[in-house]
Structure formats: structure tokens, C-alpha cells
PDBQT receptor file of N, H, CA, C and O in Angstrom, charges set to zero:
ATOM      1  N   UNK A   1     113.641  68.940  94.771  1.00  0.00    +0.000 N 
ATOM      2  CA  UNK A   1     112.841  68.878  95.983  1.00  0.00    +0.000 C 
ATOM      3  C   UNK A   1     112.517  70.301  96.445  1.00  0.00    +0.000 C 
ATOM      4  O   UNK A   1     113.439  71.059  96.749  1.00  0.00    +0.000 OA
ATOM      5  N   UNK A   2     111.115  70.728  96.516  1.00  0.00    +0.000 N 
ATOM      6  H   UNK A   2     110.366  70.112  96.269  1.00  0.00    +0.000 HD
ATOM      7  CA  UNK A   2     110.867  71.655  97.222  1.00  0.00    +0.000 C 
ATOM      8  C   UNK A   2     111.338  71.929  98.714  1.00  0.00    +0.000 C 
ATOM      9  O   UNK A   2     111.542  71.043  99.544  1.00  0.00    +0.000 OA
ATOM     10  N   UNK A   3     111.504  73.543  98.965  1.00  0.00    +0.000 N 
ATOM     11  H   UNK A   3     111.338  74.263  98.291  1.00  0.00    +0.000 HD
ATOM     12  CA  UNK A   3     111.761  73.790 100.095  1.00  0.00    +0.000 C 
ATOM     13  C   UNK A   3     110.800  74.423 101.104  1.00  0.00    +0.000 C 
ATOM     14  O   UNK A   3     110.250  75.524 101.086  1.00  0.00    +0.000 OA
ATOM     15  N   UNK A   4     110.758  73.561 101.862  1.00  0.00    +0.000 N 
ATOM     16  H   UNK A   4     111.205  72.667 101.876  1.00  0.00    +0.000 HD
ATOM     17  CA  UNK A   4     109.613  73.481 102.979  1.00  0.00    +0.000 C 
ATOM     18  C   UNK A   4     109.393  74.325 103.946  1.00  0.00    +0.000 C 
ATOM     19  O   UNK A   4     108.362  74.416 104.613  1.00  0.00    +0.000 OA
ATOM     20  N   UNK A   5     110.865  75.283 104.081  1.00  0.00    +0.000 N 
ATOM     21  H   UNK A   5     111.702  75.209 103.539  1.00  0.00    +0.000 HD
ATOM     22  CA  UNK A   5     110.902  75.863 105.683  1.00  0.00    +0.000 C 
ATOM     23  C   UNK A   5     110.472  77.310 105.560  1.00  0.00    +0.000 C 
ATOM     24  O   UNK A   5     110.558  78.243 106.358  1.00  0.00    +0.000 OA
ATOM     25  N   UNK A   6     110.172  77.259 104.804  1.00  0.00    +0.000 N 
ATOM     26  H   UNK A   6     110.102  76.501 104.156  1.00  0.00    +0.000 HD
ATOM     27  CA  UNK A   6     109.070  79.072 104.831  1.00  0.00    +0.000 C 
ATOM     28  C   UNK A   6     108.490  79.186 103.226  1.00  0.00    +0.000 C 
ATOM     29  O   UNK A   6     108.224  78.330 102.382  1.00  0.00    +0.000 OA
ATOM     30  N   UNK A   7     108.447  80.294 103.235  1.00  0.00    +0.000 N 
ATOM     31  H   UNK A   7     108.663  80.989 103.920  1.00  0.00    +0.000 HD
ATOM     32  CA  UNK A   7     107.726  80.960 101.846  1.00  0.00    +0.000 C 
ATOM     33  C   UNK A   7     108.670  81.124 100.542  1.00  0.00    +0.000 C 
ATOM     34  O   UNK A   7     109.878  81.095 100.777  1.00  0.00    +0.000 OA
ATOM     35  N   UNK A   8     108.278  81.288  99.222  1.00  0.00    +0.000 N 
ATOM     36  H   UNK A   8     107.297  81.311  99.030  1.00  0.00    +0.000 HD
ATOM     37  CA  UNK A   8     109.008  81.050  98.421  1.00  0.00    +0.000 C 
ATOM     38  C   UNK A   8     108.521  82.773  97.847  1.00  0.00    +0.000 C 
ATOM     39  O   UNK A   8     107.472  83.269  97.436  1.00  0.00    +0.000 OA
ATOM     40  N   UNK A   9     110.154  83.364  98.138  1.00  0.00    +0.000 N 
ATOM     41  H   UNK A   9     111.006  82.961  98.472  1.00  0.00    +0.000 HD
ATOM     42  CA  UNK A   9     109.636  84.928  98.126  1.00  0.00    +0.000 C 
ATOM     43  C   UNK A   9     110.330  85.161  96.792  1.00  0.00    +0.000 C 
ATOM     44  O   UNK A   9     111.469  84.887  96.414  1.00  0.00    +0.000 OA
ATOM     45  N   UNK A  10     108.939  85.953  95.983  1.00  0.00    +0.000 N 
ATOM     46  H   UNK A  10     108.014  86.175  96.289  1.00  0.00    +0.000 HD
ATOM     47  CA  UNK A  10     110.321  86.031  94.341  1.00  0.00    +0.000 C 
ATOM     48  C   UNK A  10     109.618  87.553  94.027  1.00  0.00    +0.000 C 
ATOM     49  O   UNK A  10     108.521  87.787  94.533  1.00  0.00    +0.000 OA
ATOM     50  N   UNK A  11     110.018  88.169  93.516  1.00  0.00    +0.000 N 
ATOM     51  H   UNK A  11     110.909  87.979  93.105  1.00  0.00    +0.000 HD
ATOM     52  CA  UNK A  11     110.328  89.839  93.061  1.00  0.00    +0.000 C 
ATOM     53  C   UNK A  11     110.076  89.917  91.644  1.00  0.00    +0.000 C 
ATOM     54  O   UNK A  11     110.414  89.005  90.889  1.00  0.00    +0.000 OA
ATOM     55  N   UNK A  12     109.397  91.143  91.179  1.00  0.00    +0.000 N 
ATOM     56  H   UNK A  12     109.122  91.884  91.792  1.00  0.00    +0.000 HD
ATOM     57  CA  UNK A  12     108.723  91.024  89.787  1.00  0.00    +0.000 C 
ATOM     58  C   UNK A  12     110.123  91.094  88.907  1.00  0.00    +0.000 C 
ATOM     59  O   UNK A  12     111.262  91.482  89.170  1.00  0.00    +0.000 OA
ATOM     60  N   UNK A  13     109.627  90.653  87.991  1.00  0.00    +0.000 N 
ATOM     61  H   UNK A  13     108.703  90.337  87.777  1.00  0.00    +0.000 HD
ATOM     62  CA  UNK A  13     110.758  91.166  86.611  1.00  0.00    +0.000 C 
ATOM     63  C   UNK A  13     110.867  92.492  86.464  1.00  0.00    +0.000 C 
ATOM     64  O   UNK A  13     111.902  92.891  85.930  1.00  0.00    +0.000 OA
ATOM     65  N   UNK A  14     110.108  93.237  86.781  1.00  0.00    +0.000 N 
ATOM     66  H   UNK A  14     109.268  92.913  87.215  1.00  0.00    +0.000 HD
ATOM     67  CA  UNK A  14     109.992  94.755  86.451  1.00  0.00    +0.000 C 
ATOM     68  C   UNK A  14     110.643  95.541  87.615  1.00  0.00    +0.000 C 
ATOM     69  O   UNK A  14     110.877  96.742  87.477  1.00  0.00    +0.000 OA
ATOM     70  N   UNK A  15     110.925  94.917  88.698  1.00  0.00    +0.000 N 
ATOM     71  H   UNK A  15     110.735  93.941  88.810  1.00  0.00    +0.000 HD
ATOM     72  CA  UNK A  15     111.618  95.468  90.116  1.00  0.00    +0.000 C 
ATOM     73  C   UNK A  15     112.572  96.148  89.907  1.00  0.00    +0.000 C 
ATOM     74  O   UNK A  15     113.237  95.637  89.006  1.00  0.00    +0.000 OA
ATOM     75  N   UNK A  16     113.167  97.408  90.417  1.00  0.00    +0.000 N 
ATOM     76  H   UNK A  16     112.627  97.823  91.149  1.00  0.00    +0.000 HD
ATOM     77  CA  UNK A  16     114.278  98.306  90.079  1.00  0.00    +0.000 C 
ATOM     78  C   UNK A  16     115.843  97.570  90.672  1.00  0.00    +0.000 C 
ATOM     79  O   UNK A  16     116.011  97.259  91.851  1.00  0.00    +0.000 OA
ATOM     80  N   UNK A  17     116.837  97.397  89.637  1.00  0.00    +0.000 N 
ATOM     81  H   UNK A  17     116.701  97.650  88.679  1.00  0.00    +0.000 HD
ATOM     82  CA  UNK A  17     117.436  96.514  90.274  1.00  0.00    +0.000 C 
ATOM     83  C   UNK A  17     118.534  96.991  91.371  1.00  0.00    +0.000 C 
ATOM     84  O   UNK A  17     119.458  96.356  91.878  1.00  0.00    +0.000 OA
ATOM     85  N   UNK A  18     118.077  98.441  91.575  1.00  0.00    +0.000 N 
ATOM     86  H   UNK A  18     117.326  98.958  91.162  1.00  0.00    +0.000 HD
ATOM     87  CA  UNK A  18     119.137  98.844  92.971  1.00  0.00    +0.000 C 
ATOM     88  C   UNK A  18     118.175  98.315  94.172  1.00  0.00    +0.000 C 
ATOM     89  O   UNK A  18     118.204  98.907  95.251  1.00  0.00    +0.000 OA
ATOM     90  N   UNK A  19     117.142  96.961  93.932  1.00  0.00    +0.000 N 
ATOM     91  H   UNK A  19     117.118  96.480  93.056  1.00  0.00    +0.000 HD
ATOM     92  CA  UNK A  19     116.365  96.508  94.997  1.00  0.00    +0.000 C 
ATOM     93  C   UNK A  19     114.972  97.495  95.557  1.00  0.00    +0.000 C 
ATOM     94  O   UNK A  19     114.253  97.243  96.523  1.00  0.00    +0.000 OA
ATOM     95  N   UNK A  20     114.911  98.229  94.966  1.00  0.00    +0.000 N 
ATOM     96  H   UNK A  20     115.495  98.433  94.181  1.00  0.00    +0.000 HD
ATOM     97  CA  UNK A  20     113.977  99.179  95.373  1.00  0.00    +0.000 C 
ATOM     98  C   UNK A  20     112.359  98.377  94.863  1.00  0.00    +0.000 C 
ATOM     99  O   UNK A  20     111.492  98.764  94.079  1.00  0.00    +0.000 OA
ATOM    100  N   UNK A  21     112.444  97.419  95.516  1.00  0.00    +0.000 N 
ATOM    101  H   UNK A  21     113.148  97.104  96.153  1.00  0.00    +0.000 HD
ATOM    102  CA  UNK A  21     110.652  96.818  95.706  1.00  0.00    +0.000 C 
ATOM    103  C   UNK A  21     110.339  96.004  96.570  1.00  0.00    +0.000 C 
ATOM    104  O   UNK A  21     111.231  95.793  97.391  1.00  0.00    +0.000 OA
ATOM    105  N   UNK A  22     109.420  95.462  96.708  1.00  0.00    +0.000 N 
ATOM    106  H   UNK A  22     108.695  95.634  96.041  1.00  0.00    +0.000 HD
ATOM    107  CA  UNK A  22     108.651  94.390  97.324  1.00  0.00    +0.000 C 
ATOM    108  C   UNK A  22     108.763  93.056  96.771  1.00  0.00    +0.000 C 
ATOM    109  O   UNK A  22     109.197  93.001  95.621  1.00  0.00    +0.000 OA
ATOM    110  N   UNK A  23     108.338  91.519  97.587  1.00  0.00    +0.000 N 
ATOM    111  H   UNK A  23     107.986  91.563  98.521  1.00  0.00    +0.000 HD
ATOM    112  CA  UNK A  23     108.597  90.499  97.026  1.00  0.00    +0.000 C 
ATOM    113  C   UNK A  23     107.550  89.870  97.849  1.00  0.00    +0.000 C 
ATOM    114  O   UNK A  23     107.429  90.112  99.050  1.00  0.00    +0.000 OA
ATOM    115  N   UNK A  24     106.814  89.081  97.209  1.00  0.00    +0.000 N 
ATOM    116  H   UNK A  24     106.913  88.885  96.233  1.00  0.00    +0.000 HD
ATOM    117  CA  UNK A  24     105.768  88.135  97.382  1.00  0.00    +0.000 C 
ATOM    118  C   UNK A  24     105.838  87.065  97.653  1.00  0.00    +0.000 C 
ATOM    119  O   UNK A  24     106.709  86.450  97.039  1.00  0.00    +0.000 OA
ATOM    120  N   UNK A  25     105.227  86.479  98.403  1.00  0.00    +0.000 N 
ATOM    121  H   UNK A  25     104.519  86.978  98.902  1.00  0.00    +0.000 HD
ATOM    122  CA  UNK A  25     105.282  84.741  98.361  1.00  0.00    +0.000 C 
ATOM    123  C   UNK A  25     103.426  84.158  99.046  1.00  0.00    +0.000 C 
ATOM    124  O   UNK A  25     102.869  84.349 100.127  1.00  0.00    +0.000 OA
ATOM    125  N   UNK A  26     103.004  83.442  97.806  1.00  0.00    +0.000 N 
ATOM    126  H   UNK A  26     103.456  83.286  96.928  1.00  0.00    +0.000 HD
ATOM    127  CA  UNK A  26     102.185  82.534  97.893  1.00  0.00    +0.000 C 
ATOM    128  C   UNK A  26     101.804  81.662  98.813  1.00  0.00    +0.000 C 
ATOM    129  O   UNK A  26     102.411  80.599  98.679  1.00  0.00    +0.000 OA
ATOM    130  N   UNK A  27     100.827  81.668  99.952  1.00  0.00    +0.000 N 
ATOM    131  H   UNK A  27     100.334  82.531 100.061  1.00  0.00    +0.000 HD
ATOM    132  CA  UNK A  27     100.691  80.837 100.498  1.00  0.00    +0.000 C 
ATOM    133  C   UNK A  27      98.975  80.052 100.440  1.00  0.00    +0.000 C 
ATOM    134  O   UNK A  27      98.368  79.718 101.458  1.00  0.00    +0.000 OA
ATOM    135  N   UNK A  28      98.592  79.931  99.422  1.00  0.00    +0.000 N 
ATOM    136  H   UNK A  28      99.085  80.202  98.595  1.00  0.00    +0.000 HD
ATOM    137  CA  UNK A  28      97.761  79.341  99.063  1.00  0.00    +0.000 C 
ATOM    138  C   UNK A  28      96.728  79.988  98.945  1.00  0.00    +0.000 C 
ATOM    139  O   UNK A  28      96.440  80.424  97.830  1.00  0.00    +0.000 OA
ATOM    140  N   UNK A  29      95.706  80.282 100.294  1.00  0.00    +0.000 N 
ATOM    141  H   UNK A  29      95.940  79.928 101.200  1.00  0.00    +0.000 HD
ATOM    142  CA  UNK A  29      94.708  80.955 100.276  1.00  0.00    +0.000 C 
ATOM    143  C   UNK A  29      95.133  82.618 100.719  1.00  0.00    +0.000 C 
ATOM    144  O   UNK A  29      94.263  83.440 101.006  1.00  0.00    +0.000 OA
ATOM    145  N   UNK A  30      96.283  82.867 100.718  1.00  0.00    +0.000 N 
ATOM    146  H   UNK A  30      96.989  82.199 100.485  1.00  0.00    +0.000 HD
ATOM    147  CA  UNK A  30      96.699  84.143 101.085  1.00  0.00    +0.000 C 
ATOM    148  C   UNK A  30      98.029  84.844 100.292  1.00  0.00    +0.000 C 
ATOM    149  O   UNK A  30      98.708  83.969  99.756  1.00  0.00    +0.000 OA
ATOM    150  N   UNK A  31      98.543  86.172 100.099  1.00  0.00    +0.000 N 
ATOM    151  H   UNK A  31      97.991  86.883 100.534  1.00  0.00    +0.000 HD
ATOM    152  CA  UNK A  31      99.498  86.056  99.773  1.00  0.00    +0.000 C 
ATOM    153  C   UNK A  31     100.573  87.042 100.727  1.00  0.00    +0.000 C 
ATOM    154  O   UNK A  31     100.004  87.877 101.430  1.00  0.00    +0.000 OA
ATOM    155  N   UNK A  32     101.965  86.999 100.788  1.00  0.00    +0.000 N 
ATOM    156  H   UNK A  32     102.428  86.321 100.218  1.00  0.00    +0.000 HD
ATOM    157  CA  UNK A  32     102.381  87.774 101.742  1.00  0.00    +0.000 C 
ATOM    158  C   UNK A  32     103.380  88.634 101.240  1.00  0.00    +0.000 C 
ATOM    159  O   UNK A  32     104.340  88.164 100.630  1.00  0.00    +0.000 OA
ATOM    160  N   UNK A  33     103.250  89.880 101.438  1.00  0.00    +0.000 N 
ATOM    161  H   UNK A  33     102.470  90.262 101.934  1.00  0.00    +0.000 HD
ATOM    162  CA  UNK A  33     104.153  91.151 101.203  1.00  0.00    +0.000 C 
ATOM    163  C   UNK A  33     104.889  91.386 102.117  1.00  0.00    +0.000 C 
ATOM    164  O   UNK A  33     104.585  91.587 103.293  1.00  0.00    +0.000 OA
ATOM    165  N   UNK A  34     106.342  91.373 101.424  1.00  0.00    +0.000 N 
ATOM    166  H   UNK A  34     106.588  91.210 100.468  1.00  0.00    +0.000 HD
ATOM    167  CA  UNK A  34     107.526  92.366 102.179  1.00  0.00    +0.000 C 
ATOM    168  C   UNK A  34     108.123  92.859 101.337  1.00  0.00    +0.000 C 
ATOM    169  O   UNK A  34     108.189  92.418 100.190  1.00  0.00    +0.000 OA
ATOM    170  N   UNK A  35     108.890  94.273 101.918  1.00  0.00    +0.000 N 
ATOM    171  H   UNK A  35     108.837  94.631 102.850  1.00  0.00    +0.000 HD
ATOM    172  CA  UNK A  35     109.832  95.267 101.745  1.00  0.00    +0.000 C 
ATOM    173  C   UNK A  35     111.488  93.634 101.453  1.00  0.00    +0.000 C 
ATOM    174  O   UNK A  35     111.948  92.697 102.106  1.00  0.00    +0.000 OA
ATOM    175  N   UNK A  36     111.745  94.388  99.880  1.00  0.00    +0.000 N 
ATOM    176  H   UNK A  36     111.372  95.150  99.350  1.00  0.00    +0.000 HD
ATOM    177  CA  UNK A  36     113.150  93.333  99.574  1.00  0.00    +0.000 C 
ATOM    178  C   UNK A  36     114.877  93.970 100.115  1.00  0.00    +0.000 C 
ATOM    179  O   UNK A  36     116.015  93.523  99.969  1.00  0.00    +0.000 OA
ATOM    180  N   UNK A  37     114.347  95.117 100.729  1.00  0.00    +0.000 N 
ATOM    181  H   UNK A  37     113.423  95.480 100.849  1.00  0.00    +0.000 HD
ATOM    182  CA  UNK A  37     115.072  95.435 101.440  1.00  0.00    +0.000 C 
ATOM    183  C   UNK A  37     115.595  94.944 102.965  1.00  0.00    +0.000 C 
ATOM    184  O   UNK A  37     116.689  94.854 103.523  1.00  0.00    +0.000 OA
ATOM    185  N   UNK A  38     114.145  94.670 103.333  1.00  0.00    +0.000 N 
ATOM    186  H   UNK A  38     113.256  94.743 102.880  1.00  0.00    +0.000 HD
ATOM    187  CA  UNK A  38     114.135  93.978 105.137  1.00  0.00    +0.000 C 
ATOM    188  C   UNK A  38     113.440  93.243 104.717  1.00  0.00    +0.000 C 
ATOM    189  O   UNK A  38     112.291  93.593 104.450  1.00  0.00    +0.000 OA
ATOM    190  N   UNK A  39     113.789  92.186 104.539  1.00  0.00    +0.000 N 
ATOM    191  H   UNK A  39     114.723  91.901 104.756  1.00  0.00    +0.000 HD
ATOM    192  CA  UNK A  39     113.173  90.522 105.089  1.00  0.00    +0.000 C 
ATOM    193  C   UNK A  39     112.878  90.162 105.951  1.00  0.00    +0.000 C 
ATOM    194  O   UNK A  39     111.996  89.307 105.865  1.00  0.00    +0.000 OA
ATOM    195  N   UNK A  40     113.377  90.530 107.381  1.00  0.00    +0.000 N 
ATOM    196  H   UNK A  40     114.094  91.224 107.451  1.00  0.00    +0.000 HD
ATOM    197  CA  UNK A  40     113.333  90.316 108.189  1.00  0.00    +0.000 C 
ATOM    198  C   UNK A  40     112.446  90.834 108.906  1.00  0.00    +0.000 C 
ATOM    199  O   UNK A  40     112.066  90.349 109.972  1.00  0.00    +0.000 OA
ATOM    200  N   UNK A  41     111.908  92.154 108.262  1.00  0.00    +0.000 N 
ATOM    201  H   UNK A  41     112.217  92.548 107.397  1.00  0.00    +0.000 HD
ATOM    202  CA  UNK A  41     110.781  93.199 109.064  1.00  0.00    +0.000 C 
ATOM    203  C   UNK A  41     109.342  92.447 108.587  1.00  0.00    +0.000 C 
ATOM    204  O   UNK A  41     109.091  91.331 108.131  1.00  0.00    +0.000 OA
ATOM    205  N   UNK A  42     108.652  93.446 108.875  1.00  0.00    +0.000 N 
ATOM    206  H   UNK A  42     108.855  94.352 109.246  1.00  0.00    +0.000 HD
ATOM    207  CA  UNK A  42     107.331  93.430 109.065  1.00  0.00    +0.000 C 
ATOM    208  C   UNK A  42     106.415  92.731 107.535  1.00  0.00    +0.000 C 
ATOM    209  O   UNK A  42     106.701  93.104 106.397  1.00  0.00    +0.000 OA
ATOM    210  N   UNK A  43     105.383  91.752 107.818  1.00  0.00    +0.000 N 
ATOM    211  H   UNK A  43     105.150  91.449 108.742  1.00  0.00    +0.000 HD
ATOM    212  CA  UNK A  43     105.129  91.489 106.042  1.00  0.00    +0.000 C 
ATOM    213  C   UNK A  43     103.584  91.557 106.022  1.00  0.00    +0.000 C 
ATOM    214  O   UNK A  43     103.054  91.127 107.047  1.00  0.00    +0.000 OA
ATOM    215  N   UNK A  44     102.900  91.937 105.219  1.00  0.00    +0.000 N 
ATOM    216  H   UNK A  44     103.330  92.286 104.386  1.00  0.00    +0.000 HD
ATOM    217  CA  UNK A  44     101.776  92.171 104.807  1.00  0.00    +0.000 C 
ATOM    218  C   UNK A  44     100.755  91.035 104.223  1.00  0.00    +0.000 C 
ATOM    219  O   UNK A  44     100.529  91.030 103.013  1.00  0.00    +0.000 OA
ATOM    220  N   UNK A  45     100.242  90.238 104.936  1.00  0.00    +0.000 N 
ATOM    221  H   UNK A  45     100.425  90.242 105.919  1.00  0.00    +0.000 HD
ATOM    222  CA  UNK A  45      99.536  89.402 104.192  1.00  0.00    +0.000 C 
ATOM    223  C   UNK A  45      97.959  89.310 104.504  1.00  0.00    +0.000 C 
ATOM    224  O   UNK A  45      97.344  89.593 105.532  1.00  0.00    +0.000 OA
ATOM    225  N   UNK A  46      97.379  88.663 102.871  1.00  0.00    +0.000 N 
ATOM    226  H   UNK A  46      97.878  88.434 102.036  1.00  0.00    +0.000 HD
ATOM    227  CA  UNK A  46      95.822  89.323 102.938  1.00  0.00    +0.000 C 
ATOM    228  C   UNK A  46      95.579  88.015 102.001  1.00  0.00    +0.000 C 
ATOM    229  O   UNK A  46      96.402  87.284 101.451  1.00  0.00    +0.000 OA
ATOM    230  N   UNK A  47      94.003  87.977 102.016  1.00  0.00    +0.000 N 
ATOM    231  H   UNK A  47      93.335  88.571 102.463  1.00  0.00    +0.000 HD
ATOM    232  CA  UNK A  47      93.219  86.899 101.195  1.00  0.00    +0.000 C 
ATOM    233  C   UNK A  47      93.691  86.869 100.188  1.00  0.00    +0.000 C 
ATOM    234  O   UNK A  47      94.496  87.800 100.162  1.00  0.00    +0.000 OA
ATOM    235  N   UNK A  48      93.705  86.158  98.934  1.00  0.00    +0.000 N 
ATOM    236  H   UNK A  48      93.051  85.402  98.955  1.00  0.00    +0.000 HD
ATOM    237  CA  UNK A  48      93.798  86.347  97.346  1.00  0.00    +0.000 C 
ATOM    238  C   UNK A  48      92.627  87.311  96.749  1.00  0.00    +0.000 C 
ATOM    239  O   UNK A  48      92.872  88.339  96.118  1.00  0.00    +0.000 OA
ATOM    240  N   UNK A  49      91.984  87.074  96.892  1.00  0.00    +0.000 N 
ATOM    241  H   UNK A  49      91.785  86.239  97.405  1.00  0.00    +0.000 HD
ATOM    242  CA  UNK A  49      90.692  87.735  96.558  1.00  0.00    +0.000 C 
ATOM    243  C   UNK A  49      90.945  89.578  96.790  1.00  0.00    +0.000 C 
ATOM    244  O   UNK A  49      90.787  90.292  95.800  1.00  0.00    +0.000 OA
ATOM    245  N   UNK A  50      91.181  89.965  97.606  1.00  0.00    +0.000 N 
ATOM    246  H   UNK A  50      91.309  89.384  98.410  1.00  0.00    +0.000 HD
ATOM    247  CA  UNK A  50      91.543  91.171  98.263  1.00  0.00    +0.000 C 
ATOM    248  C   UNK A  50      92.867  91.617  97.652  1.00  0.00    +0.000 C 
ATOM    249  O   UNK A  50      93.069  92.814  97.854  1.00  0.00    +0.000 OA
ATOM    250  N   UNK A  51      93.737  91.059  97.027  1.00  0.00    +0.000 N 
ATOM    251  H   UNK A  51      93.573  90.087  96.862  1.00  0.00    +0.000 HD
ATOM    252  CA  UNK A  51      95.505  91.352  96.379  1.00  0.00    +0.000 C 
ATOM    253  C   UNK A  51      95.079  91.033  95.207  1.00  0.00    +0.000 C 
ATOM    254  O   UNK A  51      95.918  91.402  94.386  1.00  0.00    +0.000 OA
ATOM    255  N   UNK A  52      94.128  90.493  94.674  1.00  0.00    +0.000 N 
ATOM    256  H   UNK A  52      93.447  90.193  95.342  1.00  0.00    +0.000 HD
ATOM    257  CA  UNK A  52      93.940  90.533  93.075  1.00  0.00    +0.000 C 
ATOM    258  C   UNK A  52      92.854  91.623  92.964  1.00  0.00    +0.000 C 
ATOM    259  O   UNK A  52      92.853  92.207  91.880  1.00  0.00    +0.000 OA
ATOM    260  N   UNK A  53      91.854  92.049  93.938  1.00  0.00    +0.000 N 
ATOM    261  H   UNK A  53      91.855  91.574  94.818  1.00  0.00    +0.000 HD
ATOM    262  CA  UNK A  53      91.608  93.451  93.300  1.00  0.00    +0.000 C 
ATOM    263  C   UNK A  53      92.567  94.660  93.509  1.00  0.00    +0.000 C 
ATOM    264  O   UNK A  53      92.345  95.626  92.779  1.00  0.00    +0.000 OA
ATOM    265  N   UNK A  54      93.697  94.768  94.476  1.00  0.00    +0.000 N 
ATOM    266  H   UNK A  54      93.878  93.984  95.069  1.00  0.00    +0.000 HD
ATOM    267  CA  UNK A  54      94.599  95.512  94.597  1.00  0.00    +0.000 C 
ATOM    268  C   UNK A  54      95.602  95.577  93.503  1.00  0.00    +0.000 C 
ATOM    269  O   UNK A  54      96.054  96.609  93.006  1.00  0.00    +0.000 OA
ATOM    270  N   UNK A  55      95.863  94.489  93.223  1.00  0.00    +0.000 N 
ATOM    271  H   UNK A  55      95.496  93.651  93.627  1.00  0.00    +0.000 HD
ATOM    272  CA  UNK A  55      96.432  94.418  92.061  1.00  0.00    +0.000 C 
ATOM    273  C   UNK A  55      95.700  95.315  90.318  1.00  0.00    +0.000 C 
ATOM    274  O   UNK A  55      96.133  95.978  89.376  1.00  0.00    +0.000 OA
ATOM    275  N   UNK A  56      94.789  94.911  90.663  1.00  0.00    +0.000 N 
ATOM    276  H   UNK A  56      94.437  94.372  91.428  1.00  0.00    +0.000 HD
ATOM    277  CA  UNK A  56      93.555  95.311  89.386  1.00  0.00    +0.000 C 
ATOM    278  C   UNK A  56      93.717  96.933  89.381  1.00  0.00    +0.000 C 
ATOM    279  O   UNK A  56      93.926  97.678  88.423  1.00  0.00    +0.000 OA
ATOM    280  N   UNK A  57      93.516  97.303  91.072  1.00  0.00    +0.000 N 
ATOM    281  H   UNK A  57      93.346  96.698  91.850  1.00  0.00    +0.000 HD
ATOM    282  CA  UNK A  57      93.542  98.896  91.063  1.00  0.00    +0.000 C 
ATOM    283  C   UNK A  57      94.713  99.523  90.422  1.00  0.00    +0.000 C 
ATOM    284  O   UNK A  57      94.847 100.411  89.580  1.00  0.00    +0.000 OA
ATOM    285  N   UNK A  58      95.710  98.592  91.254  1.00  0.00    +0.000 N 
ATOM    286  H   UNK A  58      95.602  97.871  91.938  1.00  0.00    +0.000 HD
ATOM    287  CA  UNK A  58      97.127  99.077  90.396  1.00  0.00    +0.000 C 
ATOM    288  C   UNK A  58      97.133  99.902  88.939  1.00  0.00    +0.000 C 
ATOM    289  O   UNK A  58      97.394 101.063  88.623  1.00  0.00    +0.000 OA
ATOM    290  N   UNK A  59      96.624  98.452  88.068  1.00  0.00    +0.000 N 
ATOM    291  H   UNK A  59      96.413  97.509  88.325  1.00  0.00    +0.000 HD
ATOM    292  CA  UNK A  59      96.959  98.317  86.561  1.00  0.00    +0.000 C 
ATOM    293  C   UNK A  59      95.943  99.337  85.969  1.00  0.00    +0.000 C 
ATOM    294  O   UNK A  59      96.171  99.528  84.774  1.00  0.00    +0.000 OA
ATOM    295  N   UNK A  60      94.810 100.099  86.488  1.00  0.00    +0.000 N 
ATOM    296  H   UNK A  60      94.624  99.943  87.458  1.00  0.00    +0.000 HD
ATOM    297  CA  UNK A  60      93.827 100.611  85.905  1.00  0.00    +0.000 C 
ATOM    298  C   UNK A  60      94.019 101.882  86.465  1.00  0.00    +0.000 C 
ATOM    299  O   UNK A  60      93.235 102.779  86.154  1.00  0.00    +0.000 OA
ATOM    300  N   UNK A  61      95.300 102.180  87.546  1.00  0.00    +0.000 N 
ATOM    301  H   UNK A  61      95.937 101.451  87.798  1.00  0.00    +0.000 HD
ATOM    302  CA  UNK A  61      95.423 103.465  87.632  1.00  0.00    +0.000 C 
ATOM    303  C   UNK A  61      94.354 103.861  88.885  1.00  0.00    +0.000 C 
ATOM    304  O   UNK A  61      94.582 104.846  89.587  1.00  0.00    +0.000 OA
ATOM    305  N   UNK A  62      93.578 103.301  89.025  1.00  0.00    +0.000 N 
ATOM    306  H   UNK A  62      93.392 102.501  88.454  1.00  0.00    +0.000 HD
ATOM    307  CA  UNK A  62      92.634 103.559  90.387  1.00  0.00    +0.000 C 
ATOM    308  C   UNK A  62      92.826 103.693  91.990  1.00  0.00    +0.000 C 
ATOM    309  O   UNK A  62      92.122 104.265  92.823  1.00  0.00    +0.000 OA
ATOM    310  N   UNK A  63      94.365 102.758  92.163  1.00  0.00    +0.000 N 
ATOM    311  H   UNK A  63      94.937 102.293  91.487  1.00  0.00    +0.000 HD
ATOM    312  CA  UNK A  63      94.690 103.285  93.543  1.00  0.00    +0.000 C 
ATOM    313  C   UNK A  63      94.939 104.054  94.151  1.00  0.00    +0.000 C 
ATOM    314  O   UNK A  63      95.940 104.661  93.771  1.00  0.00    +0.000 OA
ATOM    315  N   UNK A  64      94.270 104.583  95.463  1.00  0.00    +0.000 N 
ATOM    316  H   UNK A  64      93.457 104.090  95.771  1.00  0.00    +0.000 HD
ATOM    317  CA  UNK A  64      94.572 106.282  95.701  1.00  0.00    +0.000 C 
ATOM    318  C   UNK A  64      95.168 106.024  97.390  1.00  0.00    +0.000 C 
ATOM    319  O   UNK A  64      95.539 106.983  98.066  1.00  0.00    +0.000 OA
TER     320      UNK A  64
């Protein structure tokens, strides 16, 4: 049974494992960023559309 009461926050495979990243969670038409350090703080969320070209910039070296 899925769990209903918030977001399903999961951390890349590639994440440094003294915790040093961010963790995502899907919310359909949006996705939401936090620090995996504070959960509790502040989280970043934006269209899909807008985090898959951020993402893109990432991988191509283009983000400045």
C-alpha cells in the first residue's frame, strides 16, 4: 500500500554517501527539491518542464 501522507523523497544513486545532496520527490505536474540534510527546511519546487531542462543543463555542462 502506498503512502499517502506526503511526498515520496528518494536521493540519486550517485549521492555522496556522507549525505552531501539533495532528494526529490514527484508530484505529478511538479517536482520538489530539498537539501537531505534538512528535511525539514525550505524545498524547491517547479513545473516538470522547467527541471527537465535544468536537468539537461546539468548533463551538457551548460549551467552557470
Amino acid at each position: 500500500m502506498p503512502n499517502l501522507t506526503g511526498p515520496h523523497w528518494r536521493k540519486s544513486s550517485h549521492s555522496d554517501h556522507a549525505g552531501e545532496c539533495v532528494e526529490l520527490a514527484d508530484l505529478g505536474m511538479s517536482v520538489t527539491i530539498r537539501d537531505s540534510k534538512d528535511p525539514e527546511g525550505p524545498h524547491l519546487t517547479c513545473d516538470r518542464a522547467t527541471f527537465s531542462a535544468f536537468v539537461e543543463k546539468l548533463r551538457n555542462g551548460t549551467c552557470s
